[in-house]
Biopython code that builds the backbone (N, CA, C, O; Angstrom):
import numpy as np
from Bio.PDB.StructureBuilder import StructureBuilder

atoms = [
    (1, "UNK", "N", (8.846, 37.551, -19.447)),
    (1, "UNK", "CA", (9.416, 38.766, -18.875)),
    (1, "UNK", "C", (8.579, 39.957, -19.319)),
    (1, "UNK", "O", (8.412, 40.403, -20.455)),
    (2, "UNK", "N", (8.024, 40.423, -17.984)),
    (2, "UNK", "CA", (7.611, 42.130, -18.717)),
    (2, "UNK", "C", (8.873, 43.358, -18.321)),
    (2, "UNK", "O", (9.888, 43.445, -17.630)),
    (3, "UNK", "N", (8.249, 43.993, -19.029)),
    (3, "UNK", "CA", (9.083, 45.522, -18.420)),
    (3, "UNK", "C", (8.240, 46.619, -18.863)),
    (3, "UNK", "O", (7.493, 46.753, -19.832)),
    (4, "UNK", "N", (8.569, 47.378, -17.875)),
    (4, "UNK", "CA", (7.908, 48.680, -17.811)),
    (4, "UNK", "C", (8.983, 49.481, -17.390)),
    (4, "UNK", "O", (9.479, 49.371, -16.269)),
    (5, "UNK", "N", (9.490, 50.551, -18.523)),
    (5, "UNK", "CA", (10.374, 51.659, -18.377)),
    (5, "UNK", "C", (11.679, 50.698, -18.074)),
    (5, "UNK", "O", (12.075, 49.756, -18.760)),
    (6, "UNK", "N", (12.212, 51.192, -16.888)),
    (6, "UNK", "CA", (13.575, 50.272, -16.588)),
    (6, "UNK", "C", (13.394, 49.272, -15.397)),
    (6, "UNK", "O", (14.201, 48.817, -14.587)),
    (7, "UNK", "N", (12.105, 49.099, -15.568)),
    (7, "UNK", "CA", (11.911, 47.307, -14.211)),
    (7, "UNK", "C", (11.389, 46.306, -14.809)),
    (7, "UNK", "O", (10.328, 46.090, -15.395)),
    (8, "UNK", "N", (12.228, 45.784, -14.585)),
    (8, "UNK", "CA", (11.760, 44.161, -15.535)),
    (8, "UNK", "C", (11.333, 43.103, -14.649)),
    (8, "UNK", "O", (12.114, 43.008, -13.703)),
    (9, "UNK", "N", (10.392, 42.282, -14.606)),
    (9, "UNK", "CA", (9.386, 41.700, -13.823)),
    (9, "UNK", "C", (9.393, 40.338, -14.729)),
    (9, "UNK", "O", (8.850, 40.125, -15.813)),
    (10, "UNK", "N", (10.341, 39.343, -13.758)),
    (10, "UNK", "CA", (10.181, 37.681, -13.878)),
    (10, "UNK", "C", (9.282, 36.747, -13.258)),
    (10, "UNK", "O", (9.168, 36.303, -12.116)),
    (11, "UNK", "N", (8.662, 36.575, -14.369)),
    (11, "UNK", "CA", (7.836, 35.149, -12.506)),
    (11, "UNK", "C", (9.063, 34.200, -12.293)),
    (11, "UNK", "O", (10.191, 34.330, -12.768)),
    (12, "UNK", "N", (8.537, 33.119, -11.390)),
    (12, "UNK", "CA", (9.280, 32.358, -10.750)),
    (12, "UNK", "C", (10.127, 31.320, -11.108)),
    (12, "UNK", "O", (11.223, 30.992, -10.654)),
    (13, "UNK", "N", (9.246, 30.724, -12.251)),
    (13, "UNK", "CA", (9.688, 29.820, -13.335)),
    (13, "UNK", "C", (10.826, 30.878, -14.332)),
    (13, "UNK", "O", (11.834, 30.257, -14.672)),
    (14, "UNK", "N", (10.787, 31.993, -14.699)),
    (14, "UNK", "CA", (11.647, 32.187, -15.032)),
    (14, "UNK", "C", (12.715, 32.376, -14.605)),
    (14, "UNK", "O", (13.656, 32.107, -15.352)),
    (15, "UNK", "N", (13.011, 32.925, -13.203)),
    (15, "UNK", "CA", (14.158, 32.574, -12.371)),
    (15, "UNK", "C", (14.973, 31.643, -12.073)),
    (15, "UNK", "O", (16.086, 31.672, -11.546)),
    (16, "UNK", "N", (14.396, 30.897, -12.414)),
    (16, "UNK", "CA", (14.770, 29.323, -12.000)),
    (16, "UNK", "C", (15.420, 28.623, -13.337)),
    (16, "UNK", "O", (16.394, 27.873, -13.286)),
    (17, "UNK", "N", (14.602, 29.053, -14.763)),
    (17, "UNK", "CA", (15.332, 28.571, -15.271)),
    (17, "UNK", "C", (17.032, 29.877, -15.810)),
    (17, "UNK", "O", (18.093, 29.592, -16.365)),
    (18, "UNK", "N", (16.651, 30.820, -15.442)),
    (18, "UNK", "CA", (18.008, 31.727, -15.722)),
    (18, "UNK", "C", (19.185, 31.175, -14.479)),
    (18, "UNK", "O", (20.373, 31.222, -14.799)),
    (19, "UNK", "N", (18.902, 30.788, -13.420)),
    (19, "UNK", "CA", (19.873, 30.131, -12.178)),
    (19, "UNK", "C", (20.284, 28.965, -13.018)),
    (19, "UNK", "O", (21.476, 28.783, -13.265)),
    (20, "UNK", "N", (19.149, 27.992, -13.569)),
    (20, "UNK", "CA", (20.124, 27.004, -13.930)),
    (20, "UNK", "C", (21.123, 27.306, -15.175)),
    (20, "UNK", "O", (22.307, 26.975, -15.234)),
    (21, "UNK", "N", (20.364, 28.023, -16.176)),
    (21, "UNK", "CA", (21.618, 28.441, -16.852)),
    (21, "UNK", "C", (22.843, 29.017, -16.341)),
    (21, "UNK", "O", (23.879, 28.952, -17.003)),
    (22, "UNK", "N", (22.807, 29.423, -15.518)),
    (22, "UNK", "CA", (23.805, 29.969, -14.903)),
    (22, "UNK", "C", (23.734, 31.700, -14.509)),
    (22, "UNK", "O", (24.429, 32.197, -13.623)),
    (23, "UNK", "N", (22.677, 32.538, -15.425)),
    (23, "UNK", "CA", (22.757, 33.677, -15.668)),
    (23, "UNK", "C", (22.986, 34.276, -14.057)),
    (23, "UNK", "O", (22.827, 33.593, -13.045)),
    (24, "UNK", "N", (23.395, 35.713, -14.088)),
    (24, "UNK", "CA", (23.069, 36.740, -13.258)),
    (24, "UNK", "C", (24.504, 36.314, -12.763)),
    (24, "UNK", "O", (25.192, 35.382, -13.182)),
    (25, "UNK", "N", (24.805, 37.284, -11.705)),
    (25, "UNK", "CA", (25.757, 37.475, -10.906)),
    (25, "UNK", "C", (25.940, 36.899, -9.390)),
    (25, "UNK", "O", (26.732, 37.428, -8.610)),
    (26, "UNK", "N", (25.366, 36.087, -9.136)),
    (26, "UNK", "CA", (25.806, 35.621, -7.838)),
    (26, "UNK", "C", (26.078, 34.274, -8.270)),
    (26, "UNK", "O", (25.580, 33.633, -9.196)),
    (27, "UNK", "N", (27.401, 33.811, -7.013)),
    (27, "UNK", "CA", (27.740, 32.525, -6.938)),
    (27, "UNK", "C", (27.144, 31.680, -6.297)),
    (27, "UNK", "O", (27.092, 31.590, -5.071)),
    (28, "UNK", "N", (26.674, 31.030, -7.052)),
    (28, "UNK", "CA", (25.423, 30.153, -6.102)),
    (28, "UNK", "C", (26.017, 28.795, -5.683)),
    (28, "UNK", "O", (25.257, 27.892, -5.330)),
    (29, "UNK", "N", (27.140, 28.650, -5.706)),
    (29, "UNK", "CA", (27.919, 27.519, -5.339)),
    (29, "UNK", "C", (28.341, 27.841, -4.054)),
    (29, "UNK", "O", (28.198, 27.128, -3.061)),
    (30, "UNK", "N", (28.980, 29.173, -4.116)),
    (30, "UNK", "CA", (29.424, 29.902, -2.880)),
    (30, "UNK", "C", (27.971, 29.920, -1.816)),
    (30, "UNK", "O", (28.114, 29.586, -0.640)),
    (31, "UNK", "N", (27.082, 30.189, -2.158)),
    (31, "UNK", "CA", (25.918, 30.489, -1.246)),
    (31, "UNK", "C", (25.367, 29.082, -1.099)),
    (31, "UNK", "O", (24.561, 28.885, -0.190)),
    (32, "UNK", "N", (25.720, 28.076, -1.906)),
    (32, "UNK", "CA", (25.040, 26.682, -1.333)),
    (32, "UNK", "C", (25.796, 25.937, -0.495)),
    (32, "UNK", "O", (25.339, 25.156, 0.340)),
    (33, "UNK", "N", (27.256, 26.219, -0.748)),
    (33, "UNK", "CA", (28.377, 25.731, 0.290)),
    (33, "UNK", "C", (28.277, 26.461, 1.861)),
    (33, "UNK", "O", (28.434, 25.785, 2.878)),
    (34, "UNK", "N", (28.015, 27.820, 1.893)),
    (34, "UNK", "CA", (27.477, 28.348, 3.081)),
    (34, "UNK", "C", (26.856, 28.010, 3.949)),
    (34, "UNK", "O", (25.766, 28.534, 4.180)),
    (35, "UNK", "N", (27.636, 26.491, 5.107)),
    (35, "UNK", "CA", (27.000, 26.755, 6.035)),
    (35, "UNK", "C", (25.945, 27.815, 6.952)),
    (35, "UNK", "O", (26.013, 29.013, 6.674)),
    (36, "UNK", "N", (24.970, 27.368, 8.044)),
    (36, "UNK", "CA", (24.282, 28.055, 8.966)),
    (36, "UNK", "C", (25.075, 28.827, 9.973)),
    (36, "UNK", "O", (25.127, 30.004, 10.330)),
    (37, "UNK", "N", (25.536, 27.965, 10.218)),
    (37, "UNK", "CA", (26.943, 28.549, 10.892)),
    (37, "UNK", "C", (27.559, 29.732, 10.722)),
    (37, "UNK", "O", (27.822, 30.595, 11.560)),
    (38, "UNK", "N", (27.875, 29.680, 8.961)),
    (38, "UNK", "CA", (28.988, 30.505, 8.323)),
    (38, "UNK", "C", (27.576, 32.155, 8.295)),
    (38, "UNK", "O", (27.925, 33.331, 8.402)),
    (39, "UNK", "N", (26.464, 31.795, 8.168)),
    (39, "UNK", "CA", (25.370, 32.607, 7.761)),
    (39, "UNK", "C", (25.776, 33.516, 9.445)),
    (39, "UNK", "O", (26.322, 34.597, 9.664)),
    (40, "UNK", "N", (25.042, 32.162, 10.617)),
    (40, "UNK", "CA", (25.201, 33.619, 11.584)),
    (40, "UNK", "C", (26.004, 33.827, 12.265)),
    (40, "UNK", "O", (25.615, 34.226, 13.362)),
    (41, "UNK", "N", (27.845, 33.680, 12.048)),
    (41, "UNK", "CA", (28.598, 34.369, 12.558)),
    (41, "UNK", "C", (28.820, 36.017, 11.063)),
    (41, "UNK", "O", (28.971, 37.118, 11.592)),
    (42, "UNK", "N", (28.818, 36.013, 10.212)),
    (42, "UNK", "CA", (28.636, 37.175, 9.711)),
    (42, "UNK", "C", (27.839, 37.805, 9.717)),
    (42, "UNK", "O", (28.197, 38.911, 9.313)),
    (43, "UNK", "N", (26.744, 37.769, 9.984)),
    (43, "UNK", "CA", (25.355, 38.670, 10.561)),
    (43, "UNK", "C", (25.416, 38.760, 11.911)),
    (43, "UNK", "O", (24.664, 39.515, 12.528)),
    (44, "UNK", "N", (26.550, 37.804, 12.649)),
    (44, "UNK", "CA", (26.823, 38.809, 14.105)),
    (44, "UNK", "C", (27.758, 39.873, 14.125)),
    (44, "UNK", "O", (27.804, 40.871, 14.845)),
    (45, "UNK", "N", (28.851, 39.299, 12.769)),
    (45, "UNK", "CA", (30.016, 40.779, 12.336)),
    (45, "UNK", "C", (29.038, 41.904, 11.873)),
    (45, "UNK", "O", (29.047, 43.105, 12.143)),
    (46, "UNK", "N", (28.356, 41.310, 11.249)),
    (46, "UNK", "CA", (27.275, 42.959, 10.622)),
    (46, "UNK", "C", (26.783, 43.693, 11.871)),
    (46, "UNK", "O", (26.480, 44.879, 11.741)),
    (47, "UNK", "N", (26.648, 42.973, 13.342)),
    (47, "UNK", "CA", (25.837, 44.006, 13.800)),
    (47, "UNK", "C", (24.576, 43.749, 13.775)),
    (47, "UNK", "O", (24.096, 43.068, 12.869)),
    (48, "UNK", "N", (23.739, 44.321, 14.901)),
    (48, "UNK", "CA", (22.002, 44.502, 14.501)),
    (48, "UNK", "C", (21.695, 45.801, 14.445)),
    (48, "UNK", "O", (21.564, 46.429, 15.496)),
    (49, "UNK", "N", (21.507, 46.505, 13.022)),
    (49, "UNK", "CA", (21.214, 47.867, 12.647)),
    (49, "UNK", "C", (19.840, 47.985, 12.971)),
    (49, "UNK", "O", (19.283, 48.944, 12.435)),
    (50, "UNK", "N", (19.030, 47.155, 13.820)),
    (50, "UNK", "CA", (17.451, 47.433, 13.855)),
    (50, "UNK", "C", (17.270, 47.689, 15.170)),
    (50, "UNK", "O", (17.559, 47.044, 16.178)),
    (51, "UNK", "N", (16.402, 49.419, 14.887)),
    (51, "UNK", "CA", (15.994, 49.957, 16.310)),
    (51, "UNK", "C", (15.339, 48.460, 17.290)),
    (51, "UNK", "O", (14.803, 47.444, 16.847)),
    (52, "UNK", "N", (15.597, 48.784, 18.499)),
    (52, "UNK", "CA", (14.799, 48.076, 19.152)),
    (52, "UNK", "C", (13.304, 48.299, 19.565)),
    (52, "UNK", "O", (12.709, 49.352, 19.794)),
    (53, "UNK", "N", (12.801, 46.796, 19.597)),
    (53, "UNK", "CA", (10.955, 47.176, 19.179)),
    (53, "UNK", "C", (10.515, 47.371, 18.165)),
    (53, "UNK", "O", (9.500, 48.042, 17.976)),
    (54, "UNK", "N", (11.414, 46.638, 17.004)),
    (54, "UNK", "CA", (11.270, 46.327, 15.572)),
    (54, "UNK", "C", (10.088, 46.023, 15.212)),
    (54, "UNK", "O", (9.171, 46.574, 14.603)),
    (55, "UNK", "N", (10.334, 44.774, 15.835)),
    (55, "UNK", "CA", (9.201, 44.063, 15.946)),
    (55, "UNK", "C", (7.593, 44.503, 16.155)),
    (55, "UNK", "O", (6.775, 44.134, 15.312)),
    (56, "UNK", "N", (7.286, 45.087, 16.994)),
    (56, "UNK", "CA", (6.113, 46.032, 16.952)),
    (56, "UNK", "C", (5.364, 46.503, 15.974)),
    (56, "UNK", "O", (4.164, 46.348, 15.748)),
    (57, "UNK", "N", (6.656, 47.436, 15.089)),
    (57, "UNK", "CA", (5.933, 48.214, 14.175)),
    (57, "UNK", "C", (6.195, 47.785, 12.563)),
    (57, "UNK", "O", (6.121, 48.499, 11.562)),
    (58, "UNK", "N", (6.504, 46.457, 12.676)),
    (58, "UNK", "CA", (6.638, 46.056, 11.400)),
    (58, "UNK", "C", (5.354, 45.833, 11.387)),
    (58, "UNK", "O", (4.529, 45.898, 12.299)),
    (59, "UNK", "N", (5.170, 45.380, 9.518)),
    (59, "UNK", "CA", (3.423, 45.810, 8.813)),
    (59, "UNK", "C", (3.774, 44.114, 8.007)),
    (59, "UNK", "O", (4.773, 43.827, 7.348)),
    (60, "UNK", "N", (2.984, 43.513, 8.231)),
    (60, "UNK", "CA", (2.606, 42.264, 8.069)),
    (60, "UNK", "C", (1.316, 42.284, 6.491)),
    (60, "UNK", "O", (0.189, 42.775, 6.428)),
    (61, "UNK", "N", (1.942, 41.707, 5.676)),
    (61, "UNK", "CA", (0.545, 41.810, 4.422)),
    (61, "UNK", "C", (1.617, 43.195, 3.711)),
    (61, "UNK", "O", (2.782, 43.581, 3.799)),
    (62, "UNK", "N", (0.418, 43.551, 3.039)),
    (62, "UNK", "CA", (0.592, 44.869, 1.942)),
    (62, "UNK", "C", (0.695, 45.843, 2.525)),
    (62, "UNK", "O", (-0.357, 45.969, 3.152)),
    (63, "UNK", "N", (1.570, 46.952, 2.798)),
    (63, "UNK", "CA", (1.779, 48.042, 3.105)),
    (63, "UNK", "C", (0.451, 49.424, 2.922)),
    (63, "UNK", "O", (0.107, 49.859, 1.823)),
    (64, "UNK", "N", (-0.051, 49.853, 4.106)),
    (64, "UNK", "CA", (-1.205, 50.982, 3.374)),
    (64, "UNK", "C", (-0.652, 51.768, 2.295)),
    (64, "UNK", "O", (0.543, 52.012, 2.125)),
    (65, "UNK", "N", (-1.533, 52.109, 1.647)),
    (65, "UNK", "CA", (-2.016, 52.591, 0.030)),
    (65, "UNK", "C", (-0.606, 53.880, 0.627)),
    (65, "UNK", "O", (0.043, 53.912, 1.673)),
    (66, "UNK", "N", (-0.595, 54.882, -0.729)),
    (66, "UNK", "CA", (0.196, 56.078, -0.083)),
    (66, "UNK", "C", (-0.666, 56.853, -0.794)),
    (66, "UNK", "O", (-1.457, 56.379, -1.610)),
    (67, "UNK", "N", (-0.558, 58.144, -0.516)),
    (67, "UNK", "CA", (-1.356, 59.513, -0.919)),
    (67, "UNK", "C", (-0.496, 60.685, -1.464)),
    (67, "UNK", "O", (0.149, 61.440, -0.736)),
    (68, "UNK", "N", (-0.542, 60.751, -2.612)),
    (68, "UNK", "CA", (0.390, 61.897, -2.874)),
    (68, "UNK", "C", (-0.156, 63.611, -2.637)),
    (68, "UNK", "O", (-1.026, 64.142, -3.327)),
    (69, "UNK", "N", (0.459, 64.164, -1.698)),
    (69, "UNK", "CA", (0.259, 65.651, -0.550)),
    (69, "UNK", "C", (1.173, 66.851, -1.022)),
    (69, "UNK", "O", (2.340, 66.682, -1.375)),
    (70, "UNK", "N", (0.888, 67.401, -1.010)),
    (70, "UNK", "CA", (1.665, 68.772, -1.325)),
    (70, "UNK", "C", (2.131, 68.961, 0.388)),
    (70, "UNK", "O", (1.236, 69.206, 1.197)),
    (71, "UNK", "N", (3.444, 68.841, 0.820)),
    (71, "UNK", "CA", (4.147, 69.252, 2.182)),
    (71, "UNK", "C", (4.822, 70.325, 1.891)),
    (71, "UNK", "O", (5.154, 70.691, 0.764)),
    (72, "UNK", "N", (5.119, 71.050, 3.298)),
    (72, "UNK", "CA", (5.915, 72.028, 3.566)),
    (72, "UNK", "C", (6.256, 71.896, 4.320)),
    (72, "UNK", "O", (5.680, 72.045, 5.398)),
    (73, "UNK", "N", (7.950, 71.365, 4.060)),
    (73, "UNK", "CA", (8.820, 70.770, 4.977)),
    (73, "UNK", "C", (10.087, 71.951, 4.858)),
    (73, "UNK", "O", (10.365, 72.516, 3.801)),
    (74, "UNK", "N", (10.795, 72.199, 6.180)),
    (74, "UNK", "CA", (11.927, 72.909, 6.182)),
    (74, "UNK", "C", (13.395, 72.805, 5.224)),
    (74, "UNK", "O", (14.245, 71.924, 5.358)),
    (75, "UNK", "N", (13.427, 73.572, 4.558)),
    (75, "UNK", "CA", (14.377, 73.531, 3.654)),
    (75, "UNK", "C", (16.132, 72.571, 4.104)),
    (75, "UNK", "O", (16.806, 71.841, 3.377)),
    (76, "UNK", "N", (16.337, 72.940, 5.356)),
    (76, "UNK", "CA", (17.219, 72.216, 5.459)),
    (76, "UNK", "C", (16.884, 70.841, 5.821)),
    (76, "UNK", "O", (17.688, 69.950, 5.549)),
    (77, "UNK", "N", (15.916, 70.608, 6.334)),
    (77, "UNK", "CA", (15.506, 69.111, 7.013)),
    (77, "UNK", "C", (15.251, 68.144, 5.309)),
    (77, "UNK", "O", (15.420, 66.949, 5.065)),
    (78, "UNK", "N", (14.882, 69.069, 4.582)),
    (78, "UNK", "CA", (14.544, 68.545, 2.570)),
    (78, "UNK", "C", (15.765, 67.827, 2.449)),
    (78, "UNK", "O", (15.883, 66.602, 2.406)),
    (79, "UNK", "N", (16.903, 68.914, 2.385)),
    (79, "UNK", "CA", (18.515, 68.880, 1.983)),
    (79, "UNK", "C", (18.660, 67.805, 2.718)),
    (79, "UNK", "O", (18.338, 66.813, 2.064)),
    (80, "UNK", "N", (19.000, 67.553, 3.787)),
    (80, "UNK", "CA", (19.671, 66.793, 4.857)),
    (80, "UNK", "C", (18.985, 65.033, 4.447)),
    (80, "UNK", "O", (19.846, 64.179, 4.658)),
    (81, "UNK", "N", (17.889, 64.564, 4.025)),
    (81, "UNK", "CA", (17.119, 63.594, 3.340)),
    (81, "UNK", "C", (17.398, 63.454, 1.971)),
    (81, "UNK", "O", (17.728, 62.336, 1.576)),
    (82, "UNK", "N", (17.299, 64.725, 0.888)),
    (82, "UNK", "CA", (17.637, 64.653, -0.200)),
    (82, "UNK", "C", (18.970, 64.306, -0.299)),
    (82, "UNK", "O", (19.208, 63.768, -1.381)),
    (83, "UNK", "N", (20.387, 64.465, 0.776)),
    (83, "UNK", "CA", (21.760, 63.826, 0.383)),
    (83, "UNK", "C", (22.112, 62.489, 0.769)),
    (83, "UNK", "O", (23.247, 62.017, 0.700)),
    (84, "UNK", "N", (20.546, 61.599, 1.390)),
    (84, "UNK", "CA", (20.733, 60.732, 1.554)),
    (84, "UNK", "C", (20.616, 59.761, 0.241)),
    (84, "UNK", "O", (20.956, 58.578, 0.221)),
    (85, "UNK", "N", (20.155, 60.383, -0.673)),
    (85, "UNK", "CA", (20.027, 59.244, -2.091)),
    (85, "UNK", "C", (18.775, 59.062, -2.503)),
    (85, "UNK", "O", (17.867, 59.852, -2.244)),
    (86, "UNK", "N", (18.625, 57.889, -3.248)),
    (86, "UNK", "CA", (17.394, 57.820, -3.805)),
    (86, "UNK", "C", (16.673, 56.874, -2.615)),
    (86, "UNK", "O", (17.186, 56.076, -1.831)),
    (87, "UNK", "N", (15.009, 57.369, -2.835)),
    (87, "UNK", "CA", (14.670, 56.750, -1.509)),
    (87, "UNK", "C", (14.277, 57.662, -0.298)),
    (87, "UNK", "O", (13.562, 57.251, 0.615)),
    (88, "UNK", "N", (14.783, 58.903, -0.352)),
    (88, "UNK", "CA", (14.531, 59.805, 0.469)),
    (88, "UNK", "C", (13.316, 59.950, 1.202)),
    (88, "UNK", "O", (13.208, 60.020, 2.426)),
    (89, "UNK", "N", (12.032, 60.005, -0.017)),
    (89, "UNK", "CA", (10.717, 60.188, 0.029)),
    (89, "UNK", "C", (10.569, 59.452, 1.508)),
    (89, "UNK", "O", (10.524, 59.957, 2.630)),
    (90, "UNK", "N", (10.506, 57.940, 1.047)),
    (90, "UNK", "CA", (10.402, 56.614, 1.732)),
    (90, "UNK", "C", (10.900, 57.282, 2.848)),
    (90, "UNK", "O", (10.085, 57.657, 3.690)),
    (91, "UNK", "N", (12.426, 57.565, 3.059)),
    (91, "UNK", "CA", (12.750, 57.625, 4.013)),
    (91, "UNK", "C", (11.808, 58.640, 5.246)),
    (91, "UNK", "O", (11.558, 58.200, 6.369)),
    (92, "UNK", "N", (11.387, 59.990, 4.787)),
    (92, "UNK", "CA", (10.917, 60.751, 5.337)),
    (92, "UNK", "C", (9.226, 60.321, 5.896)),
    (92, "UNK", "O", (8.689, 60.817, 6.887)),
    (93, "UNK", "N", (8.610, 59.300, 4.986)),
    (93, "UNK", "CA", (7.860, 58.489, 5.545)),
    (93, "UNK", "C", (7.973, 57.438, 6.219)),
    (93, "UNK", "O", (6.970, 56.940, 6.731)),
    (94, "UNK", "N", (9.292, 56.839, 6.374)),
    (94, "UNK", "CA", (9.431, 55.952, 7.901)),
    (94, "UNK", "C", (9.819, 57.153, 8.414)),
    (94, "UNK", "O", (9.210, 57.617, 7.449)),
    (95, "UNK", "N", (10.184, 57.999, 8.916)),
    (95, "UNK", "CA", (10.458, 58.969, 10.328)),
    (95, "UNK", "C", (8.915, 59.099, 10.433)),
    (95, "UNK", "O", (8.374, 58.355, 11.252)),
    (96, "UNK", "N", (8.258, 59.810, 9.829)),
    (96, "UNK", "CA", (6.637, 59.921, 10.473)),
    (96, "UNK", "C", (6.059, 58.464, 11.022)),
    (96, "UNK", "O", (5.434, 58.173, 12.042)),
    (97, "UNK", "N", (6.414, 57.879, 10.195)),
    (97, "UNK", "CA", (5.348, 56.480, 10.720)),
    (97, "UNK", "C", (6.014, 56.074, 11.963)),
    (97, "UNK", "O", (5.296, 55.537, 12.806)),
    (98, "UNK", "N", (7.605, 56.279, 12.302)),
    (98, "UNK", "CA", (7.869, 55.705, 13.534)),
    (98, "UNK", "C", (7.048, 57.274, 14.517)),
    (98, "UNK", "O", (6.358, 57.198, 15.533)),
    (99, "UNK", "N", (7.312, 58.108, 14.017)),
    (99, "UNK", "CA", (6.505, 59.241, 15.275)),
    (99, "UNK", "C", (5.341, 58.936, 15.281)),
    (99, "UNK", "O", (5.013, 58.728, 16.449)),
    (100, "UNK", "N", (4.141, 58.725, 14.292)),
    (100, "UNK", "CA", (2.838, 57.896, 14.683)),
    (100, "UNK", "C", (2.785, 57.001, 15.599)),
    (100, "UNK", "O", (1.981, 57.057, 16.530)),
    (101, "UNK", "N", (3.840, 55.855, 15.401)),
    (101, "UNK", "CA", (3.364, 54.347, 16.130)),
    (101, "UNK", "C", (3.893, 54.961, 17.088)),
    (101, "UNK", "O", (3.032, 54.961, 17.968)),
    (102, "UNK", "N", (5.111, 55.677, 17.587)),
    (102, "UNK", "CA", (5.356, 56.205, 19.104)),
    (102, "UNK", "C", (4.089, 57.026, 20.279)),
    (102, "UNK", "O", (4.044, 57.192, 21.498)),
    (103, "UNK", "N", (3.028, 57.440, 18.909)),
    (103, "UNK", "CA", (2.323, 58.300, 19.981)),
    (103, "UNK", "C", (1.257, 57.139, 20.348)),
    (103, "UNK", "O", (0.759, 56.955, 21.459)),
    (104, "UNK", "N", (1.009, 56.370, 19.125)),
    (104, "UNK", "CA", (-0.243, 55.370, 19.367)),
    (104, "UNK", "C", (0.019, 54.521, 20.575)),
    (104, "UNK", "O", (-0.923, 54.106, 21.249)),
    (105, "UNK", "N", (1.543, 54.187, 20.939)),
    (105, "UNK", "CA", (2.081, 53.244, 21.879)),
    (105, "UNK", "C", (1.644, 53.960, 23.088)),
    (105, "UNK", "O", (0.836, 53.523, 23.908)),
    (106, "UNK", "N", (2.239, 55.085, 23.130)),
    (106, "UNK", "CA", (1.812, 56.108, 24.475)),
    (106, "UNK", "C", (0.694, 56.082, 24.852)),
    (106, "UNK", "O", (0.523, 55.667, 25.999)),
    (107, "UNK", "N", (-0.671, 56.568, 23.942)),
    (107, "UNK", "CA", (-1.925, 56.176, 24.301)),
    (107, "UNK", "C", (-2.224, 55.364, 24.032)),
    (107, "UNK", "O", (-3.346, 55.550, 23.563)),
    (108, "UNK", "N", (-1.804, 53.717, 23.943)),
    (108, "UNK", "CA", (-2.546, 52.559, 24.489)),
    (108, "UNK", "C", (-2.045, 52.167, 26.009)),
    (108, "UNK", "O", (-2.526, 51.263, 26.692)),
    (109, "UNK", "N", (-0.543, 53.403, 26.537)),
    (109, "UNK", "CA", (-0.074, 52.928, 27.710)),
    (109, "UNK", "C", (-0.718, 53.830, 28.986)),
    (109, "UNK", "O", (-0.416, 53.559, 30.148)),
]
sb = StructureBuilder()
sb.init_structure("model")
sb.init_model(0)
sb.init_chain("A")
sb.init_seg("    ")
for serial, (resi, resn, name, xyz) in enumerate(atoms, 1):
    if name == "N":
        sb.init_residue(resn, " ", resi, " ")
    sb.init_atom(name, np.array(xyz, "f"), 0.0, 1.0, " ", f" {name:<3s}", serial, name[0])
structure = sb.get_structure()
């Protein structure tokens, strides 16, 4: 196990043996008894929360590098992202990247 600050980083073998001990919080009895079945009638109760044409602009491999920018973004459009939680950043970089891939789509059409 490493850690750095508050993320702690298992390889695989160690996962495996903390499941068989039993550790962590999920019921893995419950999730092995879980029919396919049982899987996609509750992911049809959930809904599909994914824009359509998902598919498209998903990024396959490693995500490009990021660049840290000094922006000047509208104070309320900040607020309105910042009360969404942690993650915001991210968030405000998927809205651009979907307005990128929208224009790139346009001019390949």
């Amino acid at each position: 196990m490493q850690k750095r600050g508050n993320i702690v980083s298992y390889t695989a073998e160690e996962l495996a043996a903390m499941r068989r001990r039993g550790e962590g919080r999920t019921d893995w009895a419950k999730v092995d008894a879980t029919t396919p079945e049982e899987v996609e009638r509750q992911a049809a109760e959930d809904g599909d929360i994914r824009p359509e044409g998902w598919e498209e602009t998903a990024i396959m491999g490693l995500p490009p590098r990021k660049e840290a920018v000094n922006l000047r973004i509208d104070a309320d459009v900040l607020e309105w992202f910042r009360r969404t939680g942690r993650g915001y950043q991210t968030r405000i970089n998927n809205v651009l990247r979907a307005f990128v891939e929208s224009r790139r789509h346009m001019a390949r059409s």
